[in-house]
C-alpha positions as semicolon CSV with decimal commas, in nm:
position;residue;x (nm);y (nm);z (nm)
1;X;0,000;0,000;0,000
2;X;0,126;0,329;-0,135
3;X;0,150;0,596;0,179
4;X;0,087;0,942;0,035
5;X;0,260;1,125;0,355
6;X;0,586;0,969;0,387
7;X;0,752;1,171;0,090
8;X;0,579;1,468;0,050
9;X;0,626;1,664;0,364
10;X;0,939;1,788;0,554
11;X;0,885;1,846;0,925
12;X;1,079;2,107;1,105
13;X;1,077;2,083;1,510
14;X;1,150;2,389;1,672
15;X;1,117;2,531;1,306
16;X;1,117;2,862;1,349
17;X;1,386;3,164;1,363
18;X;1,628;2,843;1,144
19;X;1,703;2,897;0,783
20;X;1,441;2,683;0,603
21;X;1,471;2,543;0,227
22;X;1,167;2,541;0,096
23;X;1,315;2,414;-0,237
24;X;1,023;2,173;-0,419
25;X;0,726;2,281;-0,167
26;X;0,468;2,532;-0,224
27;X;0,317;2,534;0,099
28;X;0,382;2,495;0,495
29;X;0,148;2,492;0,805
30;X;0,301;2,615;1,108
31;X;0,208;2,491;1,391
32;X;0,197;2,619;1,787
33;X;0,142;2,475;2,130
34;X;0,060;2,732;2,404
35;X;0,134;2,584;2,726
36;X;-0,137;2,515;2,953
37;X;-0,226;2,737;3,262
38;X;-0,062;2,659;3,592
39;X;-0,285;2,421;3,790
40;X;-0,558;2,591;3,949
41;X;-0,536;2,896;3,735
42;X;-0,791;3,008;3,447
43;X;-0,657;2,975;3,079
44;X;-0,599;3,283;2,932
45;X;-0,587;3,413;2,569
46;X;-0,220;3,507;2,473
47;X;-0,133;3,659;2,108
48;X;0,066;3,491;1,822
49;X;0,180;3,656;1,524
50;X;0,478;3,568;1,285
51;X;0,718;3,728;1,029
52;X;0,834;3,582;0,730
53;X;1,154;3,694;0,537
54;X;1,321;3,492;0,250
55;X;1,673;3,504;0,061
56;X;1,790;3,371;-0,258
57;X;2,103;3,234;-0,036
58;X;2,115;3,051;0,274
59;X;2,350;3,296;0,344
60;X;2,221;3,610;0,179
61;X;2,071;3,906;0,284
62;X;1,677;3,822;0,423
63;X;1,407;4,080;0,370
64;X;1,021;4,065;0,436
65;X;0,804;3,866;0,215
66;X;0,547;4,094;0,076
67;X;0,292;3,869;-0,097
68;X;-0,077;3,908;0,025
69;X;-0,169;3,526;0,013
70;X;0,077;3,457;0,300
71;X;-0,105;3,310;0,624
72;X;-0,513;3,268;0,622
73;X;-0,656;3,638;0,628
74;X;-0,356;3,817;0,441
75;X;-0,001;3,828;0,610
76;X;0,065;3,666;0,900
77;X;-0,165;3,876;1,163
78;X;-0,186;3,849;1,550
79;X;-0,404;3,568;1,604
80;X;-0,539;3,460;2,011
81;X;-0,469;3,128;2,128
82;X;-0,571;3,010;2,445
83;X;-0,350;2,870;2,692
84;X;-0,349;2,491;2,631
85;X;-0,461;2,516;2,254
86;X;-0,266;2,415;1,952
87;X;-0,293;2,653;1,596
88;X;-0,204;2,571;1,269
89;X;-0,140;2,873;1,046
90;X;-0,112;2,753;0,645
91;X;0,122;2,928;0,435
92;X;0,109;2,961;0,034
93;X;0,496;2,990;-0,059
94;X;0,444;3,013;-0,420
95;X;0,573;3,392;-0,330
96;X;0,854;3,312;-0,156
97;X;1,201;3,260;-0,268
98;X;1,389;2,930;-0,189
99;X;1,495;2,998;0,143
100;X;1,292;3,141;0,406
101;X;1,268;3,263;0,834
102;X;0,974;3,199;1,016
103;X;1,059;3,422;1,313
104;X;0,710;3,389;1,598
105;X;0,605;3,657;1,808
106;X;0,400;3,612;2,149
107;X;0,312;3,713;2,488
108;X;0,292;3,351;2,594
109;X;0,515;3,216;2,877
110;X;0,625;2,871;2,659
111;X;0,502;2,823;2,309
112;X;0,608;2,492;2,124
113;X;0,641;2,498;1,727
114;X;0,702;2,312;1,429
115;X;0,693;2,400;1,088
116;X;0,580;2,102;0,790
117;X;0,654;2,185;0,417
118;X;0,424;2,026;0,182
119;X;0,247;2,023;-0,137
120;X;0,559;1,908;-0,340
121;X;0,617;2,034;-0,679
122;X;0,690;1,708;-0,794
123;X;0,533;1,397;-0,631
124;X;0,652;1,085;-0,625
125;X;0,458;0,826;-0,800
């Protein structure tokens, strides 16, 4: 039996702020664990937001990624999460260049993430 998953994503733990080659994907999800309140204590809605910057180089010089289809709604707004919650924020990369940042941004005590590329250019068969 043929598994579609096995060789069409690339999971990155801990993906974010790393250079990421997007090379032969057209799309990601990002995804982020809020921790969950201390015990005894109410969960709370914290903020998430994310910048994305891409280079031609690994090395090379990174600058925003202006394309409007990036993230659900448009860039890559704040979005509330509650403590204890997971998101998953898609990401159309047909913009981007081949190497990419995904740097997060939140007012959460410990936030987990990973980053999956997917949608492959070429899959296999």
């Amino acid at each position: 039996m043929k598994r579609e998953l096995f060789e069409n994503v690339k999971v990155i733990p801990g993906g974010t702020a790393v250079v990421i080659d997007r090379s032969g994907f057209l799309s990601a999800i990002i995804g982020a664990a809020v921790a969950a309140p201390e015990d005894g204590k109410e969960a709370s809605l914290k903020k998430l937001s994310f910048t994305v910057t891409h280079a031609d180089a690994e090395d090379g010089e990174y600058t925003p990624v202006d394309d409007p289809y990036i993230g659900i709604n448009g860039p890559l707004k704040e979005i509330s999460i509650s403590e204890g919650e997971t998101a998953n924020v898609e990401i159309d990369l047909l913009g981007c260049k081949r190497y990419l940042k995904i740097t997060p941004s939140t007012d959460a005590a410990a936030v987990g993430y990973a980053v999956v590329l997917g949608d492959p250019e070429k899959a296999p068969v």
